[in-house]
PDB file of N, CA, C and O in Angstrom, chain B, residues numbered from 101:
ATOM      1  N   UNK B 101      -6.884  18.541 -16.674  1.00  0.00           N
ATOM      2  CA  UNK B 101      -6.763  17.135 -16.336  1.00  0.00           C
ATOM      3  C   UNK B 101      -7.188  16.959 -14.881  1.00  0.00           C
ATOM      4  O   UNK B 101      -6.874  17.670 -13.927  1.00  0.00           O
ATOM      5  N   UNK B 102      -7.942  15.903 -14.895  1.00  0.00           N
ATOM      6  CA  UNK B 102      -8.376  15.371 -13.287  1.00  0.00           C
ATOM      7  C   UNK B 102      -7.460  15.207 -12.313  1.00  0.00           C
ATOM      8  O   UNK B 102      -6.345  14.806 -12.643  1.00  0.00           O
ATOM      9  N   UNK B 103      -7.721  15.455 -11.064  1.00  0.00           N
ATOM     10  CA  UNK B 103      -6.912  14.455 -10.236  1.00  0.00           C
ATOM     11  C   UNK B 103      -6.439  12.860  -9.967  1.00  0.00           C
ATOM     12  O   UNK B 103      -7.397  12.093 -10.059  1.00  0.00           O
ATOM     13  N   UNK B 104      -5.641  12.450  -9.771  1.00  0.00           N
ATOM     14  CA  UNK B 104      -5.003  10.835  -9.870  1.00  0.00           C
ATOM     15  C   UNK B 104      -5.657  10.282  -9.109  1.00  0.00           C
ATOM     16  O   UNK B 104      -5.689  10.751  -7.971  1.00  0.00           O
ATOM     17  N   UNK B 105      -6.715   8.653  -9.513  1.00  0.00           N
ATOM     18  CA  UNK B 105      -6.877   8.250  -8.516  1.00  0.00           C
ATOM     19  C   UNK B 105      -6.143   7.513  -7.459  1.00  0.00           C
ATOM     20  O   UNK B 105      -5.297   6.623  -7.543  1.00  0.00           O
ATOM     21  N   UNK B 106      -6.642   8.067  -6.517  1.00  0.00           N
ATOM     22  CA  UNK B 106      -5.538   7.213  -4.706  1.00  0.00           C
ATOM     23  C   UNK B 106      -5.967   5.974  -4.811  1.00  0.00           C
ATOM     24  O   UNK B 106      -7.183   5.783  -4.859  1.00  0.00           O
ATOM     25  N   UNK B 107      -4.903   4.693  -4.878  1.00  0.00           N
ATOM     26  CA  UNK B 107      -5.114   3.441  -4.187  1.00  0.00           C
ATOM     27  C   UNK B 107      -4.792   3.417  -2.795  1.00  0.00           C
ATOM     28  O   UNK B 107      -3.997   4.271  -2.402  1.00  0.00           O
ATOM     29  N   UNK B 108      -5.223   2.663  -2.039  1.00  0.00           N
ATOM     30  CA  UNK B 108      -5.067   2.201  -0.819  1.00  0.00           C
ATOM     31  C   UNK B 108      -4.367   0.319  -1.096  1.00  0.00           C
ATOM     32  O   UNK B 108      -4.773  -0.670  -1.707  1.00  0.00           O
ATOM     33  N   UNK B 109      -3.574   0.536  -0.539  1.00  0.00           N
ATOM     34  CA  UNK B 109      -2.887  -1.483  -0.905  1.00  0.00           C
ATOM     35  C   UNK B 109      -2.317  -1.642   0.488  1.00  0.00           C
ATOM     36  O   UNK B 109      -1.302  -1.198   1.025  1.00  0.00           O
ATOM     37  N   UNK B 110      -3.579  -2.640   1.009  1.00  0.00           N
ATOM     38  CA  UNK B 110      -3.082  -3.572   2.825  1.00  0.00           C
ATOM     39  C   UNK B 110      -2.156  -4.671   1.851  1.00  0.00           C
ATOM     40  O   UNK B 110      -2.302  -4.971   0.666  1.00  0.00           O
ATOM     41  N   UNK B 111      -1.345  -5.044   2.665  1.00  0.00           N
ATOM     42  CA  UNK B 111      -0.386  -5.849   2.864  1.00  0.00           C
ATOM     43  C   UNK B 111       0.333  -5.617   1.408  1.00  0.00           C
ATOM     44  O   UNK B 111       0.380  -6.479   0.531  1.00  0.00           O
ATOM     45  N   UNK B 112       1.061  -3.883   1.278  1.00  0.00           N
ATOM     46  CA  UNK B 112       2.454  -3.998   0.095  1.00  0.00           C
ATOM     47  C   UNK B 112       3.142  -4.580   0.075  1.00  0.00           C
ATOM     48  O   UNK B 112       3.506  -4.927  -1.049  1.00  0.00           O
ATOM     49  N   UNK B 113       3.874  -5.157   1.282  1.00  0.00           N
ATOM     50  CA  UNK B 113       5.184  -5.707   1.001  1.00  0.00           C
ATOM     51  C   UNK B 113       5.261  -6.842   0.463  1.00  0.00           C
ATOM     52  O   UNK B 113       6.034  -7.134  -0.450  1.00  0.00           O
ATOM     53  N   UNK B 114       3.992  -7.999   1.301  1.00  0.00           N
ATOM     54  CA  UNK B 114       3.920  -9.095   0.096  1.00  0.00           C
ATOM     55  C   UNK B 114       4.031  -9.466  -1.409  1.00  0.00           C
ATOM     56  O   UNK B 114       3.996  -8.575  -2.258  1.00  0.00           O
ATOM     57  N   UNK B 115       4.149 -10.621  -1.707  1.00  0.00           N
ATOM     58  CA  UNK B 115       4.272 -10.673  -3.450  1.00  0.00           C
ATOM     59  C   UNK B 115       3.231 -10.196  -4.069  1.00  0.00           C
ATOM     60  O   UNK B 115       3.477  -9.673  -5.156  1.00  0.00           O
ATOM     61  N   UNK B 116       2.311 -10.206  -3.776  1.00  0.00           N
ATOM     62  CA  UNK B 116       0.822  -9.685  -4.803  1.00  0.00           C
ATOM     63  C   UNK B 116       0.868  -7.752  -4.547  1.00  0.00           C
ATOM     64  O   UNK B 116       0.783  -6.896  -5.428  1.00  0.00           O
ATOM     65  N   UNK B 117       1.016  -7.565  -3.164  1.00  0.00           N
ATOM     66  CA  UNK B 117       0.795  -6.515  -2.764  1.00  0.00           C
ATOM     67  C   UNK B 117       1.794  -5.741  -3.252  1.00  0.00           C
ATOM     68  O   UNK B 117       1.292  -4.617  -3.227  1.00  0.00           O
ATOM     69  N   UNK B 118       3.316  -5.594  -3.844  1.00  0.00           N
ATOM     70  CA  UNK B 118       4.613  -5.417  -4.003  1.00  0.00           C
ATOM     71  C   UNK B 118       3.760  -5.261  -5.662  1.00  0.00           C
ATOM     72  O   UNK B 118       3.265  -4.191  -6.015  1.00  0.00           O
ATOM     73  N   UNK B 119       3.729  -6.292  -6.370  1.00  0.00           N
ATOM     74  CA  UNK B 119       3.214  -6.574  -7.612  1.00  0.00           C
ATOM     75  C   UNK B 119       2.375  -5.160  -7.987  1.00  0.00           C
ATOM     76  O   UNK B 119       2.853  -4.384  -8.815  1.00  0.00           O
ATOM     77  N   UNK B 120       1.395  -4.945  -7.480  1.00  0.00           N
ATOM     78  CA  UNK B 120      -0.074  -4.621  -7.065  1.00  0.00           C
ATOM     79  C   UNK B 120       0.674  -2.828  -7.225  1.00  0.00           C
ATOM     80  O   UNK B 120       0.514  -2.116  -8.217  1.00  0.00           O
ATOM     81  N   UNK B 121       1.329  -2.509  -6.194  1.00  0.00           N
ATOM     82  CA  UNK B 121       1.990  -1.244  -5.855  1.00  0.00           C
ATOM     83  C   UNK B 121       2.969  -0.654  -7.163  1.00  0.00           C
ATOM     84  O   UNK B 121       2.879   0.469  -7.659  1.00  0.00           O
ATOM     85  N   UNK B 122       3.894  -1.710  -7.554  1.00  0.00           N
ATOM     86  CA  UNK B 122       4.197  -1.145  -8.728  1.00  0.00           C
ATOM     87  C   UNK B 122       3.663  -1.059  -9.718  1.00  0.00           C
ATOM     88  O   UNK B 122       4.155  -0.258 -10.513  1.00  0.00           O
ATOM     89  N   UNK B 123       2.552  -1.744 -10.102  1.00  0.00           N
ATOM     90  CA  UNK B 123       1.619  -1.790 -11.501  1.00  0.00           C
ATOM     91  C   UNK B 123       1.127  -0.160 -11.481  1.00  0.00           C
ATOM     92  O   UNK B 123       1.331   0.625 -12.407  1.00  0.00           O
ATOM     93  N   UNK B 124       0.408   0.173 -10.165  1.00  0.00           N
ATOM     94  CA  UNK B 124      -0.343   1.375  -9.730  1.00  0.00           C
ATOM     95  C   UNK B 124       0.494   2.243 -10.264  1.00  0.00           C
ATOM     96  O   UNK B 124       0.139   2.828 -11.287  1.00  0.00           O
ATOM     97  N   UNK B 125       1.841   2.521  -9.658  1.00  0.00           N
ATOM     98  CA  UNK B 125       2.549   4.034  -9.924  1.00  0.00           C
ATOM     99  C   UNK B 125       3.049   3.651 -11.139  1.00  0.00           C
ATOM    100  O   UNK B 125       3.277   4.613 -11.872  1.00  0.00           O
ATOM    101  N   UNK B 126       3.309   2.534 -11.626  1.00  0.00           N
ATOM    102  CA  UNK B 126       3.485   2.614 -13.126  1.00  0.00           C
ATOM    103  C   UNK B 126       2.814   3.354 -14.241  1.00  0.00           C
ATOM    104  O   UNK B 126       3.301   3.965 -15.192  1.00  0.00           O
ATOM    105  N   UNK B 127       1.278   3.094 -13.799  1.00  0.00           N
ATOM    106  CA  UNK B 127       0.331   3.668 -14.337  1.00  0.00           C
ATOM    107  C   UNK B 127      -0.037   5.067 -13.670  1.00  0.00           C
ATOM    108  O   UNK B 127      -1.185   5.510 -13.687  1.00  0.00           O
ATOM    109  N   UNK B 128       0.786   5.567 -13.221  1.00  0.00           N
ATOM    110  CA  UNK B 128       0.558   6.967 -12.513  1.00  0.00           C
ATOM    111  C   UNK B 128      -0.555   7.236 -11.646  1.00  0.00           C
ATOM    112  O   UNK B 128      -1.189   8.291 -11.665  1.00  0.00           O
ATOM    113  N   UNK B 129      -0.875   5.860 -10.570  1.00  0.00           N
ATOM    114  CA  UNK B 129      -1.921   6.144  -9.363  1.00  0.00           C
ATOM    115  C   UNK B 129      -1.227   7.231  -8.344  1.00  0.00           C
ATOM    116  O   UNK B 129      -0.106   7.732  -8.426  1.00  0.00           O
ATOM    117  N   UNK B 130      -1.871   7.359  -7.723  1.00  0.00           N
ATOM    118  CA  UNK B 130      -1.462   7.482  -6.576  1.00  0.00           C
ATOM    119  C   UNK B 130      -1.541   6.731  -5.244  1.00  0.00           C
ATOM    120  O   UNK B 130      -2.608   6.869  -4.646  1.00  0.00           O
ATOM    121  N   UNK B 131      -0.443   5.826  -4.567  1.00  0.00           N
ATOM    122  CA  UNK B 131      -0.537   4.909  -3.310  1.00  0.00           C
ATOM    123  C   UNK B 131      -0.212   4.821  -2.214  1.00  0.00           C
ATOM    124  O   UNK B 131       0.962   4.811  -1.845  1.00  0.00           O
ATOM    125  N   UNK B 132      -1.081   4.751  -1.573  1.00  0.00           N
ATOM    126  CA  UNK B 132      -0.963   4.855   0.108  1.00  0.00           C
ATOM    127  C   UNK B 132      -0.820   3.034   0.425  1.00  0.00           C
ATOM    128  O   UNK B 132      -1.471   2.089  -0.021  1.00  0.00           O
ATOM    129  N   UNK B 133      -0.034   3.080   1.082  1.00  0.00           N
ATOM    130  CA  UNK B 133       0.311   1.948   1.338  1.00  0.00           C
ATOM    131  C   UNK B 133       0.925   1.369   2.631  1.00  0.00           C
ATOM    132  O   UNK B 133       2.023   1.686   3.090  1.00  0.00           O
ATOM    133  N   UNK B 134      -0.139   0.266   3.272  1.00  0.00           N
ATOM    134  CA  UNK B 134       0.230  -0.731   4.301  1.00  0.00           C
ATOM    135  C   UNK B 134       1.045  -1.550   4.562  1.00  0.00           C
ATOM    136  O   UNK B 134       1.281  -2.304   3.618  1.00  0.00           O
ATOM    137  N   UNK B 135       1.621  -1.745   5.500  1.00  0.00           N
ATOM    138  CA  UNK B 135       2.498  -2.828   5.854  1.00  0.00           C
ATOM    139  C   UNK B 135       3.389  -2.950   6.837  1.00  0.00           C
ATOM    140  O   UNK B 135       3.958  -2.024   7.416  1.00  0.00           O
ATOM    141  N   UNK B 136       3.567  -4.626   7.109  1.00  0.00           N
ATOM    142  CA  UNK B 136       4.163  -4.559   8.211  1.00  0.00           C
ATOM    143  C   UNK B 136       5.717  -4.302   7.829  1.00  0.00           C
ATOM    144  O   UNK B 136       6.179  -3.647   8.763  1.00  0.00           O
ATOM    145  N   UNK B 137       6.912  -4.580   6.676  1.00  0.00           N
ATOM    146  CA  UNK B 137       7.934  -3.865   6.345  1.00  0.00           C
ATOM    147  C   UNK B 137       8.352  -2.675   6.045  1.00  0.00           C
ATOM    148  O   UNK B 137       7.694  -2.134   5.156  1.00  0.00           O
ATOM    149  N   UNK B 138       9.215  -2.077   6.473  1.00  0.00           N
ATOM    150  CA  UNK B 138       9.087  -0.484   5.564  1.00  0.00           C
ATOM    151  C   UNK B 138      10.146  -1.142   4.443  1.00  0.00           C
ATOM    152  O   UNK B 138       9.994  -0.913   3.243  1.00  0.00           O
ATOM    153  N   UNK B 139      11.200  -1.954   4.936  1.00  0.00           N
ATOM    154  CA  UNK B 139      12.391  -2.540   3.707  1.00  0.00           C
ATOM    155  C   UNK B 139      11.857  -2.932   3.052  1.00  0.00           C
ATOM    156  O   UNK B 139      12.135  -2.324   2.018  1.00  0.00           O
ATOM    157  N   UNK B 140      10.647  -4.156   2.702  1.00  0.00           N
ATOM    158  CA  UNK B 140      10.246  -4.820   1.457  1.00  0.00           C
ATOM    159  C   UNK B 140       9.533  -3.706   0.614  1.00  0.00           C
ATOM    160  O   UNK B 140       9.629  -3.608  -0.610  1.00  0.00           O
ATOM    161  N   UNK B 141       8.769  -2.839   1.473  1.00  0.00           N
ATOM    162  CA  UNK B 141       7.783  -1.660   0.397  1.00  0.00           C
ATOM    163  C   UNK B 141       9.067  -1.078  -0.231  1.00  0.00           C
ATOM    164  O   UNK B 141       9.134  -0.985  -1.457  1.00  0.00           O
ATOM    165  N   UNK B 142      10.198  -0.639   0.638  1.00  0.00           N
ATOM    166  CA  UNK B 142      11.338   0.355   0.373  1.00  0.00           C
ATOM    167  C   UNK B 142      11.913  -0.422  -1.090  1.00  0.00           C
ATOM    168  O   UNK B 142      11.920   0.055  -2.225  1.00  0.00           O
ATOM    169  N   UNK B 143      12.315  -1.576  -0.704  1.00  0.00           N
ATOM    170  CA  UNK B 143      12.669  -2.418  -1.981  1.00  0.00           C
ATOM    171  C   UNK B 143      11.805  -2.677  -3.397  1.00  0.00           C
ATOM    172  O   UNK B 143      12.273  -2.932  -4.507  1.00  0.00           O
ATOM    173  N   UNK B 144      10.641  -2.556  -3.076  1.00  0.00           N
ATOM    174  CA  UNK B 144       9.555  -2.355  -4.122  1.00  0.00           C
ATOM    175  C   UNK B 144       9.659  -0.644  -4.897  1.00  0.00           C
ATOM    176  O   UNK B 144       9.521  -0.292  -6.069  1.00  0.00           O
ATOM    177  N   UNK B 145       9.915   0.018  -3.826  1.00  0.00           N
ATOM    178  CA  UNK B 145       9.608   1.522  -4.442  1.00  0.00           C
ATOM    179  C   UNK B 145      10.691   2.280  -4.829  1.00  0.00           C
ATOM    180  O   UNK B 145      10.545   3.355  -5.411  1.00  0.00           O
ATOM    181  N   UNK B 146      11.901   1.750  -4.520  1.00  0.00           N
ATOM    182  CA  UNK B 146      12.712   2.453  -4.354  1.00  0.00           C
ATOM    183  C   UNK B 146      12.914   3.568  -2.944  1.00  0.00           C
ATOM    184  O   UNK B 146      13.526   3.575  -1.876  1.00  0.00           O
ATOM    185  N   UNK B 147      12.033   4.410  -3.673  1.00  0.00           N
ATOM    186  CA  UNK B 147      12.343   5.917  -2.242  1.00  0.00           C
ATOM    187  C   UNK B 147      10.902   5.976  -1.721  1.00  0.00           C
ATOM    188  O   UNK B 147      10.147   6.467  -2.560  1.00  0.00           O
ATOM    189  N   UNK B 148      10.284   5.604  -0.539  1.00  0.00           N
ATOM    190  CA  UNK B 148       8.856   5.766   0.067  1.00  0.00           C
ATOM    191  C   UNK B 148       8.408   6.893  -0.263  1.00  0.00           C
ATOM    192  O   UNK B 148       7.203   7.010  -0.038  1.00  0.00           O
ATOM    193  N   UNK B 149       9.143   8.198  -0.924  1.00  0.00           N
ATOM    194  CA  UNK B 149       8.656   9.595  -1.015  1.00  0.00           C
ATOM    195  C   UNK B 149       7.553   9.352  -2.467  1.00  0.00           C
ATOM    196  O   UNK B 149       6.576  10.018  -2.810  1.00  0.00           O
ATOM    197  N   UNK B 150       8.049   8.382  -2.972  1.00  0.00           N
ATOM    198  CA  UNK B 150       7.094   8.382  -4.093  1.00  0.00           C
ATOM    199  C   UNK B 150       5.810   7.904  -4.291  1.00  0.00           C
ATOM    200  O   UNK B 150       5.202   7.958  -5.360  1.00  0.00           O
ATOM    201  N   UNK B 151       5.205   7.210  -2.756  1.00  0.00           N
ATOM    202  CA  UNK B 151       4.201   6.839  -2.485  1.00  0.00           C
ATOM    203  C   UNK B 151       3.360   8.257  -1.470  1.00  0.00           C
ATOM    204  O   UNK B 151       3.978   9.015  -0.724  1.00  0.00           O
ATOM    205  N   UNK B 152       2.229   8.286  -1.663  1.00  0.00           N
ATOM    206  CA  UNK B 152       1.573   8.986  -1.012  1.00  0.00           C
ATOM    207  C   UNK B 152       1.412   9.092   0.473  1.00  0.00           C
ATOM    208  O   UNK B 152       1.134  10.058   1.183  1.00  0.00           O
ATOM    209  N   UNK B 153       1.649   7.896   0.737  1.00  0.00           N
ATOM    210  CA  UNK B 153       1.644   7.408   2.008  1.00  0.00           C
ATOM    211  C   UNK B 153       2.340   6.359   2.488  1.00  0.00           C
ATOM    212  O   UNK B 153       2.045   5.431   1.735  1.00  0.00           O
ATOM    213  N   UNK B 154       3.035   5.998   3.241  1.00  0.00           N
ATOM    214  CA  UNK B 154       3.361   4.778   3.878  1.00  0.00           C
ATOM    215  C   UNK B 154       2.872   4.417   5.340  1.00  0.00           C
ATOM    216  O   UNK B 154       3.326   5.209   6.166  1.00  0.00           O
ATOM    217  N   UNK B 155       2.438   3.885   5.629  1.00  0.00           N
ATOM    218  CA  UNK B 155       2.059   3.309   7.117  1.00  0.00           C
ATOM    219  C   UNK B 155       2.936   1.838   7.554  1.00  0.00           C
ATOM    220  O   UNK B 155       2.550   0.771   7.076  1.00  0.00           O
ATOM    221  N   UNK B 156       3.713   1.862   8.162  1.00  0.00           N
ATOM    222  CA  UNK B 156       4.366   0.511   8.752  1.00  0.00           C
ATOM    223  C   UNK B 156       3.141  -0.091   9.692  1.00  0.00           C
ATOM    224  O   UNK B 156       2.911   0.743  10.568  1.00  0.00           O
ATOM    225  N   UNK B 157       2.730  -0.636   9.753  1.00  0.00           N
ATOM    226  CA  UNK B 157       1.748  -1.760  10.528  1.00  0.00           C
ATOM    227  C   UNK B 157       1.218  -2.459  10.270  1.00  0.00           C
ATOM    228  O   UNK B 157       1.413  -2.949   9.157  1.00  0.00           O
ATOM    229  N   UNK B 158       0.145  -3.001  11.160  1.00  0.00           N
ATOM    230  CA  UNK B 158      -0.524  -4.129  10.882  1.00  0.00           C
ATOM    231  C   UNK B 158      -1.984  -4.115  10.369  1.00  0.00           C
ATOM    232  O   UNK B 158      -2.633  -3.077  10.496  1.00  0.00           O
ATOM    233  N   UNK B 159      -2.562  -5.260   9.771  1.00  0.00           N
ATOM    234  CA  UNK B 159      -3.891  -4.795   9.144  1.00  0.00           C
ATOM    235  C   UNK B 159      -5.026  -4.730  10.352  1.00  0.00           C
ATOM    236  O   UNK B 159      -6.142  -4.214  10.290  1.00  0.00           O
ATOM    237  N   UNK B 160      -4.232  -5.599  11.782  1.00  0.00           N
ATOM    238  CA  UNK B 160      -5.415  -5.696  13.031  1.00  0.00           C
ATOM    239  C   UNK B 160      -5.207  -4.550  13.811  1.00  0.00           C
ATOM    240  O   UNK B 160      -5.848  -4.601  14.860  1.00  0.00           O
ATOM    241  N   UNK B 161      -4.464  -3.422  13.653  1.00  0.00           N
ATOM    242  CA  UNK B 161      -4.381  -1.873  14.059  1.00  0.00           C
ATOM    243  C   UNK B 161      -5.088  -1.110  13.638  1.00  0.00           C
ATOM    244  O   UNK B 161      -4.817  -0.507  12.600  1.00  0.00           O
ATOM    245  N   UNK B 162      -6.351  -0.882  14.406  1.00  0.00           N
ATOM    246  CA  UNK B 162      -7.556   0.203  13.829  1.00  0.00           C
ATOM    247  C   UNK B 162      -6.250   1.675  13.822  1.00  0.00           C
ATOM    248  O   UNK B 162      -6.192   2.157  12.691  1.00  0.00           O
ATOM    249  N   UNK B 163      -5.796   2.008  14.301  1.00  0.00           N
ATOM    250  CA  UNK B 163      -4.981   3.083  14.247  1.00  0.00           C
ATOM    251  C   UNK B 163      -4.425   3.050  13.089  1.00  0.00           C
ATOM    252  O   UNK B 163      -4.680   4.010  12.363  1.00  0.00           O
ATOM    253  N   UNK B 164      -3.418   1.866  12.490  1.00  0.00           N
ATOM    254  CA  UNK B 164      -3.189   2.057  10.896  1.00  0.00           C
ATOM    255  C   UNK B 164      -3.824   2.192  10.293  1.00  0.00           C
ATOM    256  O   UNK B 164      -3.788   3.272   9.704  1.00  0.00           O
ATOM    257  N   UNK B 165      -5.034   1.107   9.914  1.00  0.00           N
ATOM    258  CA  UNK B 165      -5.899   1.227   9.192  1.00  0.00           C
ATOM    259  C   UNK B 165      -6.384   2.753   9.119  1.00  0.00           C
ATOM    260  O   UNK B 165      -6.386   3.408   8.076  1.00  0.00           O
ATOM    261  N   UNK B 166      -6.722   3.145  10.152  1.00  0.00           N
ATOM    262  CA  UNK B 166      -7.507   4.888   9.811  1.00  0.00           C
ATOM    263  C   UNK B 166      -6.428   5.750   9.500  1.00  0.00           C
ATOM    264  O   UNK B 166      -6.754   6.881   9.141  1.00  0.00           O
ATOM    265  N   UNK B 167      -5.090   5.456   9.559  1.00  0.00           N
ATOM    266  CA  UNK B 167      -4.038   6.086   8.952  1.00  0.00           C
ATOM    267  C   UNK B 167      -4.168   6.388   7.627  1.00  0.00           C
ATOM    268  O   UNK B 167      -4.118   7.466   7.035  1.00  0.00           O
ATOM    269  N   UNK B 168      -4.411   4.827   7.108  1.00  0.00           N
ATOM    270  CA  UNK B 168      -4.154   4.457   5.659  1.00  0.00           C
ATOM    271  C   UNK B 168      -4.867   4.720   4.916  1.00  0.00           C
ATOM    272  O   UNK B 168      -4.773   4.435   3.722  1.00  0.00           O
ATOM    273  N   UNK B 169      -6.240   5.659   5.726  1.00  0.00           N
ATOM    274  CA  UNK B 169      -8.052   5.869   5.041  1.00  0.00           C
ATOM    275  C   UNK B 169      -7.996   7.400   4.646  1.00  0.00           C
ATOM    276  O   UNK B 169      -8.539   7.889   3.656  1.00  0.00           O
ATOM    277  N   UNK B 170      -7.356   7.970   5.454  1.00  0.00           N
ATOM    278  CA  UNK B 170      -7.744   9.043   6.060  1.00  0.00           C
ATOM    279  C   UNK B 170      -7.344  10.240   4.769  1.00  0.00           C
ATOM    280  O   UNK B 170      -6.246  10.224   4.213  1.00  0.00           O
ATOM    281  N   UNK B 171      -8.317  11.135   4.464  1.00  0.00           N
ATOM    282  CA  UNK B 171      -8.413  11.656   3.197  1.00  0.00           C
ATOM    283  C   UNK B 171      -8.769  11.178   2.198  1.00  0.00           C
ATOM    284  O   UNK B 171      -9.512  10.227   2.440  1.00  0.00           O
ATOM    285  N   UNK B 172      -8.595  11.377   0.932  1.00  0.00           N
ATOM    286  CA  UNK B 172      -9.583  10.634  -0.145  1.00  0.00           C
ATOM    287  C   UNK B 172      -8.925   9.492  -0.647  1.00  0.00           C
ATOM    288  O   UNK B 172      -7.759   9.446  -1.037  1.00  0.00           O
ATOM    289  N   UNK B 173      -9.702   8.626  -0.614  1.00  0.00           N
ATOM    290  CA  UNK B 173      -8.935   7.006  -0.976  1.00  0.00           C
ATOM    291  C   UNK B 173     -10.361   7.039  -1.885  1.00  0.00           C
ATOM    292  O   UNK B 173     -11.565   7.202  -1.688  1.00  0.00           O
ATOM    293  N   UNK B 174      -9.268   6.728  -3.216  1.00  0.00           N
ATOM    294  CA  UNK B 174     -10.741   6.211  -4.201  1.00  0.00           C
ATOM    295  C   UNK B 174     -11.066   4.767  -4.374  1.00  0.00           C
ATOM    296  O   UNK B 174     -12.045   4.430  -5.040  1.00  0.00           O
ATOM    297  N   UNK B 175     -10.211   3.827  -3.748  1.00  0.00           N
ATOM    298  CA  UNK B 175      -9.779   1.876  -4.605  1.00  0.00           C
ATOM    299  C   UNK B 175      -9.010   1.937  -3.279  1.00  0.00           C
ATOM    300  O   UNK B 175      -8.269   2.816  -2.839  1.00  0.00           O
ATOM    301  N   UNK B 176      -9.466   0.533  -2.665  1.00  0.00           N
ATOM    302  CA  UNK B 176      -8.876  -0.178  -1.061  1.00  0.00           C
ATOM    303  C   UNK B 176      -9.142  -1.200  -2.025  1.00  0.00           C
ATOM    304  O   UNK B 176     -10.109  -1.418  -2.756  1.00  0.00           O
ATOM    305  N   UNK B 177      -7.462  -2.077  -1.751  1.00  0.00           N
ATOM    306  CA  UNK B 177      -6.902  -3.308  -2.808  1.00  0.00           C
ATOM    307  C   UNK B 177      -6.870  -3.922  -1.478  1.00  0.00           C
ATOM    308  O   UNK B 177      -6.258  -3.252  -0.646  1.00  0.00           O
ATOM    309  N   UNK B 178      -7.495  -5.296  -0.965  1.00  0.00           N
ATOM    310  CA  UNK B 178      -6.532  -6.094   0.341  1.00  0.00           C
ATOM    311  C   UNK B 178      -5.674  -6.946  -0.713  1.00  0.00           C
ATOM    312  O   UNK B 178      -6.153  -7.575  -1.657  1.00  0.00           O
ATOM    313  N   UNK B 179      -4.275  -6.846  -0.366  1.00  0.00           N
ATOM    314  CA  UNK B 179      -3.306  -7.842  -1.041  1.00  0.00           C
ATOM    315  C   UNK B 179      -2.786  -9.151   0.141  1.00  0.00           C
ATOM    316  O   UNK B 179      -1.846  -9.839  -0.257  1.00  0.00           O
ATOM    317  N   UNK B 180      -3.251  -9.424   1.264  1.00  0.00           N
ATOM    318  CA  UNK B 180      -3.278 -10.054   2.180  1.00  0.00           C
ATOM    319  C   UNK B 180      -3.360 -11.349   1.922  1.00  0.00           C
ATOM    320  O   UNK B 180      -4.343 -11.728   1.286  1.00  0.00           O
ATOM    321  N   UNK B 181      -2.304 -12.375   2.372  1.00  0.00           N
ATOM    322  CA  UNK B 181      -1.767 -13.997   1.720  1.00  0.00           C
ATOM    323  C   UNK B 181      -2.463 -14.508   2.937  1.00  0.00           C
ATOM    324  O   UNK B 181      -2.834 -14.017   4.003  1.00  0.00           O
ATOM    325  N   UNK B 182      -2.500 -15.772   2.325  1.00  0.00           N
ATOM    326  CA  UNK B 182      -2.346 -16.430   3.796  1.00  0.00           C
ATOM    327  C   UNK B 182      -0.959 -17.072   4.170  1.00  0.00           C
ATOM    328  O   UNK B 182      -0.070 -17.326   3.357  1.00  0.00           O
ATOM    329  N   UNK B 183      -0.907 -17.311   5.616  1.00  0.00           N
ATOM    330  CA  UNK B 183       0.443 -17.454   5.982  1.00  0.00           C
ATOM    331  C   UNK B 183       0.749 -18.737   5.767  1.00  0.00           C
ATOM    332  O   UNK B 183      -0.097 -19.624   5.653  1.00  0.00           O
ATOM    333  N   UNK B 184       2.264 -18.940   5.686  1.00  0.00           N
ATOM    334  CA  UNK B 184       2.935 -20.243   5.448  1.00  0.00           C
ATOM    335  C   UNK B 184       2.355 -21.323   6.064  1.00  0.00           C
ATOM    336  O   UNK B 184       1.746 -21.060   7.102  1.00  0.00           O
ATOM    337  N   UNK B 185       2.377 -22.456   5.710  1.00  0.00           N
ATOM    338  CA  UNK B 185       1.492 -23.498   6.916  1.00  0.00           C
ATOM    339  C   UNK B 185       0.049 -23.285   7.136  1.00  0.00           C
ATOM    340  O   UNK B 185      -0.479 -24.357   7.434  1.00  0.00           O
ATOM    341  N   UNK B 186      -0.651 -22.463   7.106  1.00  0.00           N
ATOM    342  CA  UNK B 186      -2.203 -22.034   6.834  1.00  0.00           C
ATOM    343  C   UNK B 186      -2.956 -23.331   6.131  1.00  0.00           C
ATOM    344  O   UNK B 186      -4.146 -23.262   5.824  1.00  0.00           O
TER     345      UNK B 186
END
């Protein structure tokens, strides 16, 4: 059997991105995952150990971002809302 493909998902903690993250490991991806909460991802995942990755930050942090890249990412999901009042 192959290896799992890695998602990459900017903005987990949001509703789409939260959505988005559990569909993935439902289906046995593997996810590295962005965001500015670690509680809302934490609340989505239960235990962060079950994600491949977690990065707490922001999507305008070249430093996260190359966090969140770094090794084989097969699928970069942006789950990114626009903000309230927008």
């Amino acid at each position: 059997m192959g290896k799992a493909t890695t998602v990459a998902v900017i903005g987990a903690s949001g509703g789409v991105g939260r959505a988005v993250v559990r569909a993935a490991l439902d289906n046995g991806l593997r996810v590295r995952a962005l965001a500015r909460s670690r509680t809302r991802t934490q609340e989505t995942v239960g235990d962060l150990e079950k994600l491949d990755e977690f990065v707490e930050g922001n999507v305008d942090d070249p430093e996260s971002l190359a966090r969140l890249l770094e090794g084989s990412v097969d699928i970069v999901l942006s789950c990114l809302g626009t903000p309230k009042g927008a």
